[in-house]
C-alpha positions as CSV (number, residue, x, y, z in Angstrom):
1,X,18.8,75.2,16.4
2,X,21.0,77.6,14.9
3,X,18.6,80.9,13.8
4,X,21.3,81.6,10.6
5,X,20.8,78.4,9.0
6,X,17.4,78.2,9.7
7,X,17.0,82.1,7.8
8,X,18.7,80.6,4.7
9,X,17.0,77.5,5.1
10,X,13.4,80.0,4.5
11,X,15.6,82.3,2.2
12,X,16.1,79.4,0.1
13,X,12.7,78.3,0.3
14,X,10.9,81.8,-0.6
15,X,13.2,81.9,-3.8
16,X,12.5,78.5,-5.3
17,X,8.5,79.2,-4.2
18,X,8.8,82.6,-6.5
19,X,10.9,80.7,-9.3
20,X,8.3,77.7,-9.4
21,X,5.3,80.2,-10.1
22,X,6.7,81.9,-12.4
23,X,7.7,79.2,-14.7
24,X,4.6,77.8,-14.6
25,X,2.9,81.0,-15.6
26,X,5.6,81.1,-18.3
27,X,4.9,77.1,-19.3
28,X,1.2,78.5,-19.6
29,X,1.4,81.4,-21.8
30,X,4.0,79.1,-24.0
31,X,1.1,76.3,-23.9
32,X,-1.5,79.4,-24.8
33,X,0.6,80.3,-27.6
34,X,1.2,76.8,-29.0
35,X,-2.7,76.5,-28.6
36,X,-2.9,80.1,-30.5
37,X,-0.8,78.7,-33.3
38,X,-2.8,75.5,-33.9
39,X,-6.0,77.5,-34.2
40,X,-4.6,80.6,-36.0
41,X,-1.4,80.0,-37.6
42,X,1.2,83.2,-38.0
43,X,4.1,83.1,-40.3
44,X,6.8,80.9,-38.6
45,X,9.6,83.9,-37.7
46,X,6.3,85.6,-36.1
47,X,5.4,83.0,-33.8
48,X,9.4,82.4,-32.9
49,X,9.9,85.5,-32.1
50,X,6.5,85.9,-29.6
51,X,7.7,82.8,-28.4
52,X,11.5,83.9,-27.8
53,X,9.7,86.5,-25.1
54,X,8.5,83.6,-22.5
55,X,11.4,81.4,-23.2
56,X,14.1,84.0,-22.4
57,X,12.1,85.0,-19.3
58,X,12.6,81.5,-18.2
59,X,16.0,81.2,-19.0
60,X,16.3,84.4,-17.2
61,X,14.8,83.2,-14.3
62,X,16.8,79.9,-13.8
63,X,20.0,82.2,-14.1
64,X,18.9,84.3,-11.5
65,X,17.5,81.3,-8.9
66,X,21.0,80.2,-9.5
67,X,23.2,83.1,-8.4
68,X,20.8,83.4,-5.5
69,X,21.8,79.9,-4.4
70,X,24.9,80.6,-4.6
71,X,24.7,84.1,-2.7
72,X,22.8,81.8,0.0
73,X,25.9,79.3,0.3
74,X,28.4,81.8,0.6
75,X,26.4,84.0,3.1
76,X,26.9,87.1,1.3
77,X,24.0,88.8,2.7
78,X,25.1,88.4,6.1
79,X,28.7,89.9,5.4
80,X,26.7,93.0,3.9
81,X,24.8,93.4,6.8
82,X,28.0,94.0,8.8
83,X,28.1,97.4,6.7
C-alpha cells in the first residue's frame, strides 16, 4: 500500500468531514433565520442582508474545499515539504 496516497486519501477525507459540518451549521442558522422571519417579520433588505452572511460563508466554503482538492491532486504539499 503506498503511504502517499493513502495520506491524501485521509487529507481528503478530514477536508470534506470539516466542509460537511460546517454547511450544515450554515443550512441551520439559514433555517433559524427563515424560522425567525415567519414568526417576526423584518423589512425585506434586512432579512437579505442577515441572510447574505450564512450564504456567502457557504459559498466561501465550497470555493475553498475546491482549491484544496485540487492542491490534493497536484501534490503541492509534498513539493513544499521538499523546502
Amino acid at each position: 500500500m503506498d503511504v502517499e496516497k493513502s495520506d491524501v486519501s485521509e487529507r481528503r477525507k478530514g477536508s470534506l468531514i470539516s466542509a460537511v459540518v460546517m454547511i450544515a451549521l450554515m443550512c441551520a442558522v439559514i433555517v433559524l433565520l427563515l424560522w425567525g422571519q415567519s414568526v417576526d417579520p423584518l423589512p425585506l433588505w434586512g432579512f437579505a442582508f442577515i441572510l447574505l452572511f450564512p450564504v456567502a460563508i457557504v459559498a466561501g466554503i465550497l470555493i475553498a474545499l475546491r482549491q484544496r482538492m485540487k492542491e490534493l491532486e497536484r501534490s503541492e504539499l509534498d513539493e513544499a515539504g521538499k523546502y
